[in-house]
N, C-alpha and C positions, 0 to 999 in steps of 0.2 A: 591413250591420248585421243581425245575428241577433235575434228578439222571441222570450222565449217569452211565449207569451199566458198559458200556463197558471202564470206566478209572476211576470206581472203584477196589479197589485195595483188593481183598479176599485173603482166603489160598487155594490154588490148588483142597482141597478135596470139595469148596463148590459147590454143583450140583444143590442147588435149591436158589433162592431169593423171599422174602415175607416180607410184612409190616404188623405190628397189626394194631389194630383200634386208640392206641396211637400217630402210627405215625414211630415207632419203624420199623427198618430194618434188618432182622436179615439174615442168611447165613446157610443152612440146608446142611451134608452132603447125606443123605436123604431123598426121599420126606415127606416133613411135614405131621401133621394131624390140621385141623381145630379145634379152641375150639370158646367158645360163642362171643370172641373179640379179636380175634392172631390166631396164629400158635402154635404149639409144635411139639419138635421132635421125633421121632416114638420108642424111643429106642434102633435105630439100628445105628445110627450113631452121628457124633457130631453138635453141631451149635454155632453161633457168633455172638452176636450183633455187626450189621455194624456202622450205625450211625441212629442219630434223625431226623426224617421229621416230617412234620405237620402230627393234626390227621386224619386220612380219612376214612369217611363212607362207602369208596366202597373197604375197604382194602379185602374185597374176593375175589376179582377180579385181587390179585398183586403176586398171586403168579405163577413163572413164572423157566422156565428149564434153567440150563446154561450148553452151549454143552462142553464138558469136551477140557481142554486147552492144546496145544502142550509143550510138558516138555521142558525144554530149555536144551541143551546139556552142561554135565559136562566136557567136553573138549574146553578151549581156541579154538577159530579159527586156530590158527596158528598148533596148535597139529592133526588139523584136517586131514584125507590123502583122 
């Protein structure tokens, strides 16, 4: 199974992306903490399972930064000066 991360579709606050050993993809706003077969969240902020991929043995290896995304501006164009 192929991700592209970058036309996957999260909530603005997620900073980190990681998959369990299930397969599992989830969405940290936080960097995670390792557990024996996943991730979990540190307590300090929220997470989201994304979607289902295959299971993967080398899921230590998936977790990964996302550079924080430009906010789209609350002004129509046209309101723009």
């Amino acid at each position: 199974m192929t991700i592209r991360f970058n036309e996957l579709e999260t909530p603005a606050w997620v900073s980190w992306l990681a998959q369990d050993a299930d397969g599992s993809w989830w969405g940290y706003e936080a960097e995670p903490h390792q557990s024996h077969n996943g991730w979990y969240e540190n307590e300090v902020g929220r997470c989201i399972r994304l979607l289902q991929g295959d299971p993967n043995i080398a899921w230590q290896q998936t977790l990964i930064f996302v550079p924080p995304r430009k906010q789209a501006s609350a002004l129509p164009e046209s309101s723009k000066s």
